[in-house]
mmCIF file of the N, C-alpha and C atoms, coordinates in Angstrom:
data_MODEL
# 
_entry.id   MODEL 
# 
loop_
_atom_site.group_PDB 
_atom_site.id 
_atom_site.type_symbol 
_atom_site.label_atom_id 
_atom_site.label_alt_id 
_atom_site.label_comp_id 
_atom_site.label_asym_id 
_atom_site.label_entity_id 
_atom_site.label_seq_id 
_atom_site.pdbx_PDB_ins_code 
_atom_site.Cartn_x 
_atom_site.Cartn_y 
_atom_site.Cartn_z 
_atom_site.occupancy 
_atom_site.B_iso_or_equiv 
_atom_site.pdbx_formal_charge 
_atom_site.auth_seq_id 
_atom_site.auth_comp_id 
_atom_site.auth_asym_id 
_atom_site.auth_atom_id 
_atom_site.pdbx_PDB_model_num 
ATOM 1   N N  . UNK A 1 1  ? -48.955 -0.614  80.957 1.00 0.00 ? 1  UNK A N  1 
ATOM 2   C CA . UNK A 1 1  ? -49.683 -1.417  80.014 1.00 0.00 ? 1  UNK A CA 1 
ATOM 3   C C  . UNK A 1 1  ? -49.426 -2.896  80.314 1.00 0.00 ? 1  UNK A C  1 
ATOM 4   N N  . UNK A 1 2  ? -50.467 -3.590  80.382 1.00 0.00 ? 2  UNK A N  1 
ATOM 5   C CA . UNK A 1 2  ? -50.130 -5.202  80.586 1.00 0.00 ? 2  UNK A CA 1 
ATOM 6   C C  . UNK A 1 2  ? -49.862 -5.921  79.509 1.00 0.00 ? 2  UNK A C  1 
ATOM 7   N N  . UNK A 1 3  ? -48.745 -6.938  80.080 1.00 0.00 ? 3  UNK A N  1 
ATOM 8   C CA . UNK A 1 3  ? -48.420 -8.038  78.437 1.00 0.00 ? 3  UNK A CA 1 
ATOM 9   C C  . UNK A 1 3  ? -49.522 -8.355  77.815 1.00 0.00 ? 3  UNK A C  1 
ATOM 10  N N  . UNK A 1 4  ? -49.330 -8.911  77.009 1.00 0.00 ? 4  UNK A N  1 
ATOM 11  C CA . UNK A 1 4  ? -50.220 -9.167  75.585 1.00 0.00 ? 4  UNK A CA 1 
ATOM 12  C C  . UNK A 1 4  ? -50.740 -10.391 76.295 1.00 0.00 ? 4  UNK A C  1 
ATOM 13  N N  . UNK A 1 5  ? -51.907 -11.051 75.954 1.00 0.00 ? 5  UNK A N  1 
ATOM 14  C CA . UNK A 1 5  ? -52.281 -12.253 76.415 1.00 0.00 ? 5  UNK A CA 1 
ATOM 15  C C  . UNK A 1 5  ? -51.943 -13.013 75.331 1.00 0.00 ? 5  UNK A C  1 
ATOM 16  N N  . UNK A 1 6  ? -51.450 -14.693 75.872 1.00 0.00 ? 6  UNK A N  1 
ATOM 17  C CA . UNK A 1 6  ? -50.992 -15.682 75.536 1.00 0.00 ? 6  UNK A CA 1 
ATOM 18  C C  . UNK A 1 6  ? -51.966 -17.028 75.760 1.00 0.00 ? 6  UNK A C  1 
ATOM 19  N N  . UNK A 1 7  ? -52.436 -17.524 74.778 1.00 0.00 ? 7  UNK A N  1 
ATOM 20  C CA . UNK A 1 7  ? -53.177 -18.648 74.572 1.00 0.00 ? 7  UNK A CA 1 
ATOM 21  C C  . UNK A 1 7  ? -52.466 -20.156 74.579 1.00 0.00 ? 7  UNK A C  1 
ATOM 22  N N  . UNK A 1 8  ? -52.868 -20.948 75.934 1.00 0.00 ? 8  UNK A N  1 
ATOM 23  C CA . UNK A 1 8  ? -51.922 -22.105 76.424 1.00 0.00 ? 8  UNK A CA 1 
ATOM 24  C C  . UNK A 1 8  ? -52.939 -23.499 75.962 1.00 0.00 ? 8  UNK A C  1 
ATOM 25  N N  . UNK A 1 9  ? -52.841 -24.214 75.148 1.00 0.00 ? 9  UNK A N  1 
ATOM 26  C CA . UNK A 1 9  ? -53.788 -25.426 74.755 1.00 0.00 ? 9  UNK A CA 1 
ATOM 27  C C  . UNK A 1 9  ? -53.171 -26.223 75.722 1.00 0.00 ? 9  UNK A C  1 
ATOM 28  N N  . UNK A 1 10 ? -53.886 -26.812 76.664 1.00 0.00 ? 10 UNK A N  1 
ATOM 29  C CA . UNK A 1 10 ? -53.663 -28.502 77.206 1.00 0.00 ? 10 UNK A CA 1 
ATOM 30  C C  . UNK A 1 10 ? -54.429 -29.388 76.502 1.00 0.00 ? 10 UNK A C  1 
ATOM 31  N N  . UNK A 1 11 ? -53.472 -30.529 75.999 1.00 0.00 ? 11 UNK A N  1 
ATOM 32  C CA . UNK A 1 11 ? -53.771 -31.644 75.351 1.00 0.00 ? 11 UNK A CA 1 
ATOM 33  C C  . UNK A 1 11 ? -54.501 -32.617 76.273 1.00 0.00 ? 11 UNK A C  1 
ATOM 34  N N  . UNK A 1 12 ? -54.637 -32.554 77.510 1.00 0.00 ? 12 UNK A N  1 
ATOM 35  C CA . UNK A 1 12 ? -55.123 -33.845 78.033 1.00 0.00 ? 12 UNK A CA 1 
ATOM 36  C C  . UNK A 1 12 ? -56.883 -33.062 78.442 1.00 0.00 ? 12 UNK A C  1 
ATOM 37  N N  . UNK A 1 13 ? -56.605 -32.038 78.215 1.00 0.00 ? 13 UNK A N  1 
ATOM 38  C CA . UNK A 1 13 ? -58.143 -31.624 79.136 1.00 0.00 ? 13 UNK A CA 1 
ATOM 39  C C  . UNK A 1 13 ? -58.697 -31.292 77.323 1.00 0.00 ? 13 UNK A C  1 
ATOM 40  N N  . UNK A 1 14 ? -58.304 -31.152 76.307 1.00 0.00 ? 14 UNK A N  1 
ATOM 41  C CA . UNK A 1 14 ? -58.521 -30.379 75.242 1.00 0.00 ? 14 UNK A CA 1 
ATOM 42  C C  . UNK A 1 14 ? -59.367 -28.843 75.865 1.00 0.00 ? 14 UNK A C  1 
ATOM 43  N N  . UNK A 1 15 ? -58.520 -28.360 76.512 1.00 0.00 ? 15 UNK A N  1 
ATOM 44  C CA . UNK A 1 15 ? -58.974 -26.651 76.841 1.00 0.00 ? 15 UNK A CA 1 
ATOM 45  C C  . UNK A 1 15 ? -57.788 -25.897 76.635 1.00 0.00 ? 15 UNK A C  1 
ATOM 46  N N  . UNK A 1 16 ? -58.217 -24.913 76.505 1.00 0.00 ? 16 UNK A N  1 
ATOM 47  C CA . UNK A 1 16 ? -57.573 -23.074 76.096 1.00 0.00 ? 16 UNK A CA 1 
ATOM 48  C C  . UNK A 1 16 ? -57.642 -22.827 76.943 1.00 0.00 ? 16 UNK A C  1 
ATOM 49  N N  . UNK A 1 17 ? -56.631 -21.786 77.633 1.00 0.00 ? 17 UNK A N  1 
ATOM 50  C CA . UNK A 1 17 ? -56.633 -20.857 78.633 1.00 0.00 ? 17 UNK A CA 1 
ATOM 51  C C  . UNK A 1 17 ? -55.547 -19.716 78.223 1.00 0.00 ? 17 UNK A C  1 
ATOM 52  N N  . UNK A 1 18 ? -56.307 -18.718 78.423 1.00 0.00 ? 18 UNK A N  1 
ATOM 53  C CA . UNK A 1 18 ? -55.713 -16.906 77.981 1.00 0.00 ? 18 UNK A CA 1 
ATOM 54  C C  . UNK A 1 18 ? -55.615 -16.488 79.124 1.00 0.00 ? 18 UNK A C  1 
ATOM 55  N N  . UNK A 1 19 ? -54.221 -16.099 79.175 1.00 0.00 ? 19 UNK A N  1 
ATOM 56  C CA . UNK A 1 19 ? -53.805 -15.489 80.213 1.00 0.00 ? 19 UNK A CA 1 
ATOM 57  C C  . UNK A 1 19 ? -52.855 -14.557 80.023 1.00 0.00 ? 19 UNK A C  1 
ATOM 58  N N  . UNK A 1 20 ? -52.208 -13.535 80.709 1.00 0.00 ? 20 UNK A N  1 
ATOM 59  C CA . UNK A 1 20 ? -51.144 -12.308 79.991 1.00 0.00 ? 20 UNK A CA 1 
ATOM 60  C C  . UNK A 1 20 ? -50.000 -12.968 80.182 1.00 0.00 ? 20 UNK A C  1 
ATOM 61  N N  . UNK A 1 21 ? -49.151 -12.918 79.528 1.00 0.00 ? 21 UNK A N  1 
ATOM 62  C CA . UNK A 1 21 ? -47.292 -13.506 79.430 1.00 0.00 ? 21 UNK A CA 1 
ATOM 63  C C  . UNK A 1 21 ? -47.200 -12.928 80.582 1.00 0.00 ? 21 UNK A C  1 
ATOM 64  N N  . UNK A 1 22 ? -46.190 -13.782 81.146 1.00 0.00 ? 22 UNK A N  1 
ATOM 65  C CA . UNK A 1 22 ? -45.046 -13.247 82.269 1.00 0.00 ? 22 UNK A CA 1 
ATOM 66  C C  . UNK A 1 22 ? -44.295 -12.284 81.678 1.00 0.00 ? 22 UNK A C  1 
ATOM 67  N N  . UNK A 1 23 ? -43.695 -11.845 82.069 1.00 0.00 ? 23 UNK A N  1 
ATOM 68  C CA . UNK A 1 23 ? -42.330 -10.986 81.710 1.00 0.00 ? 23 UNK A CA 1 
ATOM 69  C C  . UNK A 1 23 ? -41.302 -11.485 81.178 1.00 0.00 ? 23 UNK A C  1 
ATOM 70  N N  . UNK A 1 24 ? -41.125 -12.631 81.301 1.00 0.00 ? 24 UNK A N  1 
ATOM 71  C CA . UNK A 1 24 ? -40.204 -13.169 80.882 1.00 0.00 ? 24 UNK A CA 1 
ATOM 72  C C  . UNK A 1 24 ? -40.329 -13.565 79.282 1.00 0.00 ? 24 UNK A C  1 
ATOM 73  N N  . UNK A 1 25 ? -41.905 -14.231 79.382 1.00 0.00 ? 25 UNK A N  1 
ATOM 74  C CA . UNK A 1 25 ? -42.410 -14.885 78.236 1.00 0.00 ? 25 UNK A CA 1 
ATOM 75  C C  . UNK A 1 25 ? -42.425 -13.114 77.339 1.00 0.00 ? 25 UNK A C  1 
ATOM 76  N N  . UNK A 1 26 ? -42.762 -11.937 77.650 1.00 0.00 ? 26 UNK A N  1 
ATOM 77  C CA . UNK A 1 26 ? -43.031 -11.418 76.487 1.00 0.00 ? 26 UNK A CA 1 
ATOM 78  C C  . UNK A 1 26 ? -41.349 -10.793 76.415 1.00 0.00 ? 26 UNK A C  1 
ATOM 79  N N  . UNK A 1 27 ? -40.525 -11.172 77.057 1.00 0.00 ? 27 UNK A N  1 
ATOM 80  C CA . UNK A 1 27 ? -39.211 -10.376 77.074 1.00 0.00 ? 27 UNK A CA 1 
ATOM 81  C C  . UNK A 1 27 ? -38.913 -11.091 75.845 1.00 0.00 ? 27 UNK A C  1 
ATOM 82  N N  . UNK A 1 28 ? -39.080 -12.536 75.868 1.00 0.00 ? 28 UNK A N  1 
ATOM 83  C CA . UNK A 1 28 ? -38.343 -13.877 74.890 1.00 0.00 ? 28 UNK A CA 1 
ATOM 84  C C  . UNK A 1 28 ? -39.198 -13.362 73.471 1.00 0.00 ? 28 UNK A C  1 
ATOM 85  N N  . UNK A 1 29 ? -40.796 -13.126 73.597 1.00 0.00 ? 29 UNK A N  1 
ATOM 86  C CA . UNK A 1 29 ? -41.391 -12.639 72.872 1.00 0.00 ? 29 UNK A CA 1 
ATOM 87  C C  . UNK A 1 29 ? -40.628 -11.956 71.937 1.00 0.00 ? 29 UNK A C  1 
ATOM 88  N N  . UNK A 1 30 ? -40.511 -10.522 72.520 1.00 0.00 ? 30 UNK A N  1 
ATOM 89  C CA . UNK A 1 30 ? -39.762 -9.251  71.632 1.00 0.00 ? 30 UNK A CA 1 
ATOM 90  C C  . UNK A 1 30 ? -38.596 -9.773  71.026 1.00 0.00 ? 30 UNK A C  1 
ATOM 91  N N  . UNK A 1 31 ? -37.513 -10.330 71.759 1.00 0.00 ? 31 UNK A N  1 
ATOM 92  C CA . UNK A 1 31 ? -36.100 -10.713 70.902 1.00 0.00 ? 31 UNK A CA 1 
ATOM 93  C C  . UNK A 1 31 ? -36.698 -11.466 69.792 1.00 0.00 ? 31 UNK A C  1 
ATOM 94  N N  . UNK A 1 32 ? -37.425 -12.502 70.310 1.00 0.00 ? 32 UNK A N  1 
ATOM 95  C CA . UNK A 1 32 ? -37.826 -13.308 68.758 1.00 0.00 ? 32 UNK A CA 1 
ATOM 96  C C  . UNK A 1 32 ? -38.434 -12.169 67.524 1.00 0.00 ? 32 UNK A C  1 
ATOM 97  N N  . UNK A 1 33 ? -39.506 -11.450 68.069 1.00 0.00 ? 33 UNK A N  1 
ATOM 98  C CA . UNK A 1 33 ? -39.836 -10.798 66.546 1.00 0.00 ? 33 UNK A CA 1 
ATOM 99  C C  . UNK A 1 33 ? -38.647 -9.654  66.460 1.00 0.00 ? 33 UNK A C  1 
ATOM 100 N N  . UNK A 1 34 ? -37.860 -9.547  67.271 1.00 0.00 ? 34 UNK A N  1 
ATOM 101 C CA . UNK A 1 34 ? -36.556 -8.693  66.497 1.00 0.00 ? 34 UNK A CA 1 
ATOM 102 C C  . UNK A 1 34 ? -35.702 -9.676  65.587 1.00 0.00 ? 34 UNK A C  1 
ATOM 103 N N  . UNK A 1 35 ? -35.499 -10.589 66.031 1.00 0.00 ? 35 UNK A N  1 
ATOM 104 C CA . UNK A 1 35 ? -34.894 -11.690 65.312 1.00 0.00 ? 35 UNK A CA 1 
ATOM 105 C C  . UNK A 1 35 ? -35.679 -11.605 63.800 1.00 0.00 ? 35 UNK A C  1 
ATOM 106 N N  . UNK A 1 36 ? -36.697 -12.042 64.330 1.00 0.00 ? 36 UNK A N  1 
ATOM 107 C CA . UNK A 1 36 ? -37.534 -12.389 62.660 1.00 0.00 ? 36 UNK A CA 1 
ATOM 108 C C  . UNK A 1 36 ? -37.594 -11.091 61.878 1.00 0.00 ? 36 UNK A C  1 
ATOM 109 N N  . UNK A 1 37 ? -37.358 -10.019 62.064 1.00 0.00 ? 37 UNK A N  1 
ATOM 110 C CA . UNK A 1 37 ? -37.673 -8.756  61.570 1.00 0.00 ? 37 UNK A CA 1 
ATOM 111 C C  . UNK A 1 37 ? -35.957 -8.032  61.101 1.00 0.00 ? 37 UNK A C  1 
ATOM 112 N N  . UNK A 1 38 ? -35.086 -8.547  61.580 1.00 0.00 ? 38 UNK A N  1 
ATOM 113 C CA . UNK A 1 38 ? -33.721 -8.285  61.029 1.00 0.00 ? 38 UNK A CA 1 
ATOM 114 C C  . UNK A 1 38 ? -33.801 -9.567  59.777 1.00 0.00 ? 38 UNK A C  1 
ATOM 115 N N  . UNK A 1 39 ? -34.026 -10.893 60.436 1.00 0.00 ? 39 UNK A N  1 
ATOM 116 C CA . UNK A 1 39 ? -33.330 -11.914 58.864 1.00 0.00 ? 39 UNK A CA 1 
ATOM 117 C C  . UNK A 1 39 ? -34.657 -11.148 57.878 1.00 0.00 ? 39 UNK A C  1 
ATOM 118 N N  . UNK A 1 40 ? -35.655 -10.539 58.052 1.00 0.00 ? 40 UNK A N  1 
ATOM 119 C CA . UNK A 1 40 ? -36.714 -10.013 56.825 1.00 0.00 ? 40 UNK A CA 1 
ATOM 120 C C  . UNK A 1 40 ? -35.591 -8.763  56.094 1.00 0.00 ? 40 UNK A C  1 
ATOM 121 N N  . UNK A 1 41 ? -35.083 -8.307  56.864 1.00 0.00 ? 41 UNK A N  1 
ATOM 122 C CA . UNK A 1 41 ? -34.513 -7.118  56.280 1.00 0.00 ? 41 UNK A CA 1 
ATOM 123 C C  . UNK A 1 41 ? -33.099 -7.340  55.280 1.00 0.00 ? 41 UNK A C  1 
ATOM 124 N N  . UNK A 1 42 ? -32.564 -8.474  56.410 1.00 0.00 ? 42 UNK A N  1 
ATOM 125 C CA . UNK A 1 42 ? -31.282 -9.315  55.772 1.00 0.00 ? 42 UNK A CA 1 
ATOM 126 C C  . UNK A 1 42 ? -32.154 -10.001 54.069 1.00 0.00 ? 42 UNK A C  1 
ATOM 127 N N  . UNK A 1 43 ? -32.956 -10.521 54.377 1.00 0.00 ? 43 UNK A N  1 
ATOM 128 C CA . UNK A 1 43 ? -33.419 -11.419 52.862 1.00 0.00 ? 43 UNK A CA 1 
ATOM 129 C C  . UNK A 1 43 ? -33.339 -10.156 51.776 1.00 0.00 ? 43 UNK A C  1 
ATOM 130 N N  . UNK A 1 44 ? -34.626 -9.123  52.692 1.00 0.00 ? 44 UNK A N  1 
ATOM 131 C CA . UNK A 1 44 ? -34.591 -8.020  51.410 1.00 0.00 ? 44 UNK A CA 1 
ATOM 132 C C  . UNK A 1 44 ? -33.654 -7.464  51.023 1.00 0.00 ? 44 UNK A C  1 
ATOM 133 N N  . UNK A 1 45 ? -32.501 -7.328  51.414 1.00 0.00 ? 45 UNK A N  1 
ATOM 134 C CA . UNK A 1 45 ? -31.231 -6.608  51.092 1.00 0.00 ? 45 UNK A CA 1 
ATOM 135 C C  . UNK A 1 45 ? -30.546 -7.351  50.104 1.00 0.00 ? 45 UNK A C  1 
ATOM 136 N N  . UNK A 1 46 ? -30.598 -8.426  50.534 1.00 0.00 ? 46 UNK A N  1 
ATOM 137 C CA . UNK A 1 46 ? -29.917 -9.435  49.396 1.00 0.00 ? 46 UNK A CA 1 
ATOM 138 C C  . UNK A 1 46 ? -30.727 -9.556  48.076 1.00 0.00 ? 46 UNK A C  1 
ATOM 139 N N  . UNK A 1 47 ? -32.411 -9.610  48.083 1.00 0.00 ? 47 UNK A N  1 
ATOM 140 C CA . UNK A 1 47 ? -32.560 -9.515  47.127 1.00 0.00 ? 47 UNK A CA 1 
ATOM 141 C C  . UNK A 1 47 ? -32.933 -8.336  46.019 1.00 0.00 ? 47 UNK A C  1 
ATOM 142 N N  . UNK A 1 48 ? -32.269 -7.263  46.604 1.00 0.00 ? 48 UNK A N  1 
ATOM 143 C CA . UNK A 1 48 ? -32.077 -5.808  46.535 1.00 0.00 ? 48 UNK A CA 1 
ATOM 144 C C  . UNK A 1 48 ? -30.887 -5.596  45.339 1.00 0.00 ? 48 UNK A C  1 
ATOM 145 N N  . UNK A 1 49 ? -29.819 -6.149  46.239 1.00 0.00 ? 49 UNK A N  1 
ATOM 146 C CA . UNK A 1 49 ? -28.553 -6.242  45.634 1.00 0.00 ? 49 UNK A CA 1 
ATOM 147 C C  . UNK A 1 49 ? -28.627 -7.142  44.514 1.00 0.00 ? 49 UNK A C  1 
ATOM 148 N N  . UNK A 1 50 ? -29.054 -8.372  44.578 1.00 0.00 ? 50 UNK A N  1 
ATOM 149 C CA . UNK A 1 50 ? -29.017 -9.272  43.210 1.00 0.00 ? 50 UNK A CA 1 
ATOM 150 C C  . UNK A 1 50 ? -29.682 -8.229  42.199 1.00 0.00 ? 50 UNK A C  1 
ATOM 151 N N  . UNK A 1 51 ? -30.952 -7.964  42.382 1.00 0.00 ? 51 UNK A N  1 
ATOM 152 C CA . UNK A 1 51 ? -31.422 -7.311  41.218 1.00 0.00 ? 51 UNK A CA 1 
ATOM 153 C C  . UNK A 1 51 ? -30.693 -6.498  40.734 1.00 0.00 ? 51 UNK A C  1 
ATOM 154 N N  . UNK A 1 52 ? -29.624 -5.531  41.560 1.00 0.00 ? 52 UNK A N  1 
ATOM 155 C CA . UNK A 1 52 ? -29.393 -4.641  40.845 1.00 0.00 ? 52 UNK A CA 1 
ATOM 156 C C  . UNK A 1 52 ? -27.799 -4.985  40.520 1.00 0.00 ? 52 UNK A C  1 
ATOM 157 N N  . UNK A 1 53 ? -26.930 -6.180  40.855 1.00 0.00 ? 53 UNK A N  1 
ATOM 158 C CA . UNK A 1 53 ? -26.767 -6.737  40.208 1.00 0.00 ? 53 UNK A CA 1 
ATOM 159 C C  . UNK A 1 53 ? -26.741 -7.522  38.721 1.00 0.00 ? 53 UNK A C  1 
ATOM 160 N N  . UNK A 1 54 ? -27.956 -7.985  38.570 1.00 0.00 ? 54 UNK A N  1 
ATOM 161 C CA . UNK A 1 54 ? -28.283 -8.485  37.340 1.00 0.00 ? 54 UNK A CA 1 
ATOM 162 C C  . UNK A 1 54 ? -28.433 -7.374  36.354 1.00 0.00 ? 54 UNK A C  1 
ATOM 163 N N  . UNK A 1 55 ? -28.815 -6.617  37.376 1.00 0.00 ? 55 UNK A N  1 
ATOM 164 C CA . UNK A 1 55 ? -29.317 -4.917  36.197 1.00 0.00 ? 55 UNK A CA 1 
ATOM 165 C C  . UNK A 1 55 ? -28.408 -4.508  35.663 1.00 0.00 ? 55 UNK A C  1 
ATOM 166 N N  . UNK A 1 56 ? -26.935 -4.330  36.486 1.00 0.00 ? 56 UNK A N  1 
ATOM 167 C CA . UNK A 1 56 ? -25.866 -3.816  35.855 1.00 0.00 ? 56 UNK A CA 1 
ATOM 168 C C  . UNK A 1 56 ? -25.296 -5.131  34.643 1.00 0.00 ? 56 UNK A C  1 
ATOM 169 N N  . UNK A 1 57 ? -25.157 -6.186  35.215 1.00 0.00 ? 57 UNK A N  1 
ATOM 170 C CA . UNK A 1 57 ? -24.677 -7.225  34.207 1.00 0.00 ? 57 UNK A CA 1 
ATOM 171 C C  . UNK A 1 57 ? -25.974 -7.312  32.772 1.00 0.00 ? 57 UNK A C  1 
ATOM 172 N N  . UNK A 1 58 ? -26.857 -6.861  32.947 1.00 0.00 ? 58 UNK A N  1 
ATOM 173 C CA . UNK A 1 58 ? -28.102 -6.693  31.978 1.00 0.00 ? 58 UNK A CA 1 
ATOM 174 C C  . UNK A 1 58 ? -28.136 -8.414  31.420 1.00 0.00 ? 58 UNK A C  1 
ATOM 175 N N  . UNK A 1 59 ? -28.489 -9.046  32.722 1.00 0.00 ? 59 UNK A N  1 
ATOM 176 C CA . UNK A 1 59 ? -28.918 -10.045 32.101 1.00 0.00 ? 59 UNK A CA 1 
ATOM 177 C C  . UNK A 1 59 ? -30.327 -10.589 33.518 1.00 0.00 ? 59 UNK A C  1 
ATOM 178 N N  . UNK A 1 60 ? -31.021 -11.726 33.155 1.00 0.00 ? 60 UNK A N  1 
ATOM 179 C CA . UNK A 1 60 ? -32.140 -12.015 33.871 1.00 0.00 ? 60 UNK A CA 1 
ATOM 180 C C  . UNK A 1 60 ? -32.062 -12.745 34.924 1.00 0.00 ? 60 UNK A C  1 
ATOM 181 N N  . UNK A 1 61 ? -32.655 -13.372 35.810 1.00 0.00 ? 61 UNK A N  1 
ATOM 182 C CA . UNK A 1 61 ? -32.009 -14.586 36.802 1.00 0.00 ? 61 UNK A CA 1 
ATOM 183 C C  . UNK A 1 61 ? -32.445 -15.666 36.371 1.00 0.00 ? 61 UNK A C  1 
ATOM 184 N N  . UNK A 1 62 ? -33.209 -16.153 35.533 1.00 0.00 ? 62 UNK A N  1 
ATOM 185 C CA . UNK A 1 62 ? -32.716 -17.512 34.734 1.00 0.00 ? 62 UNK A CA 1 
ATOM 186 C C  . UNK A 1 62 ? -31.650 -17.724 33.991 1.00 0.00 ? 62 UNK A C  1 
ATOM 187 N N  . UNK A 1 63 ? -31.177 -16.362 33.569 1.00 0.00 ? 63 UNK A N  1 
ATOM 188 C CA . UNK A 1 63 ? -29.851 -16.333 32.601 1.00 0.00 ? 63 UNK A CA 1 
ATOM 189 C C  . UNK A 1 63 ? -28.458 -16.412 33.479 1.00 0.00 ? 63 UNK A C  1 
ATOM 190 N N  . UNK A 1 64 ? -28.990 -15.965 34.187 1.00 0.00 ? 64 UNK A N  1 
ATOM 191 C CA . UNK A 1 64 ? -27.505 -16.343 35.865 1.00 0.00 ? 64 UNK A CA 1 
ATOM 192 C C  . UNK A 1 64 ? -27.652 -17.652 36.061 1.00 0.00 ? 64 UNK A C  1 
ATOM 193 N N  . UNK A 1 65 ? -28.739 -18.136 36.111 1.00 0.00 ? 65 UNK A N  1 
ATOM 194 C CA . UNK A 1 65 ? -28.204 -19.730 36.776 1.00 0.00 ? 65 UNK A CA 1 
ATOM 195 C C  . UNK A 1 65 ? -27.945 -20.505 35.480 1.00 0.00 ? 65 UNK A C  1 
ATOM 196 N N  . UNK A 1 66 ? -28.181 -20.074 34.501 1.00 0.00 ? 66 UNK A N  1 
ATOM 197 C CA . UNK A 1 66 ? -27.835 -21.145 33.097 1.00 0.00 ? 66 UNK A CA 1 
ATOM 198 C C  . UNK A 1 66 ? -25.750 -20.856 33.301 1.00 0.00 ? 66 UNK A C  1 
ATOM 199 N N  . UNK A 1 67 ? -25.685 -19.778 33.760 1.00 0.00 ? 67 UNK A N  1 
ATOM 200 C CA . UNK A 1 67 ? -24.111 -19.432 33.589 1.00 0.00 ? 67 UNK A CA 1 
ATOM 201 C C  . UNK A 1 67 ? -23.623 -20.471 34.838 1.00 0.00 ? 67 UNK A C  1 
ATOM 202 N N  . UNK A 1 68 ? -24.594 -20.543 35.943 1.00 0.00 ? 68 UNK A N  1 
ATOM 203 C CA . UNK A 1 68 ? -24.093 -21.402 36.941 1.00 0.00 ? 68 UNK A CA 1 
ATOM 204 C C  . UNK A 1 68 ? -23.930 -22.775 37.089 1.00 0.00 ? 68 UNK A C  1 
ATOM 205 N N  . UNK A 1 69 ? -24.784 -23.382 35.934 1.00 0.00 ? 69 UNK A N  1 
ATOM 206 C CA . UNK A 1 69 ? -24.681 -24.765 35.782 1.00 0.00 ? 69 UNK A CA 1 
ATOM 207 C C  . UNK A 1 69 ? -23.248 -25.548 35.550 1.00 0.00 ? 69 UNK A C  1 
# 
């Protein structure tokens, strides 16, 4: 299967050109959306835990940060 094509703007010609990533470019590709797709999982976890957090303390999250002031 061939890389994904990658859209390159030059500023001096104002043209587009689509062409398929190198290997390299879609190698850097993948780590990045693994990257972005763990801190998504990291956020949701945390805000997983607060809720159920607050659930056990039975109070709201405006009522947590009034305690935090």
């Amino acid at each position: 299967m061939p890389n994904p094509i990658t859209r390159i703007y030059n500023g001096e010609t104002n043209e587009f050109e689509d062409r398929p990533m190198t290997d390299d470019e879609f190698k850097s590709f993948k780590e990045y959306q693994l990257i972005k797709e763990n801190e998504y999982k990291e956020r949701k976890a945390k805000e997983i835990a607060k809720a159920a957090l607050l659930e056990r303390l039975g109070i709201t999250a405006d009522e947590a940060a009034l305690l935090l002031q």
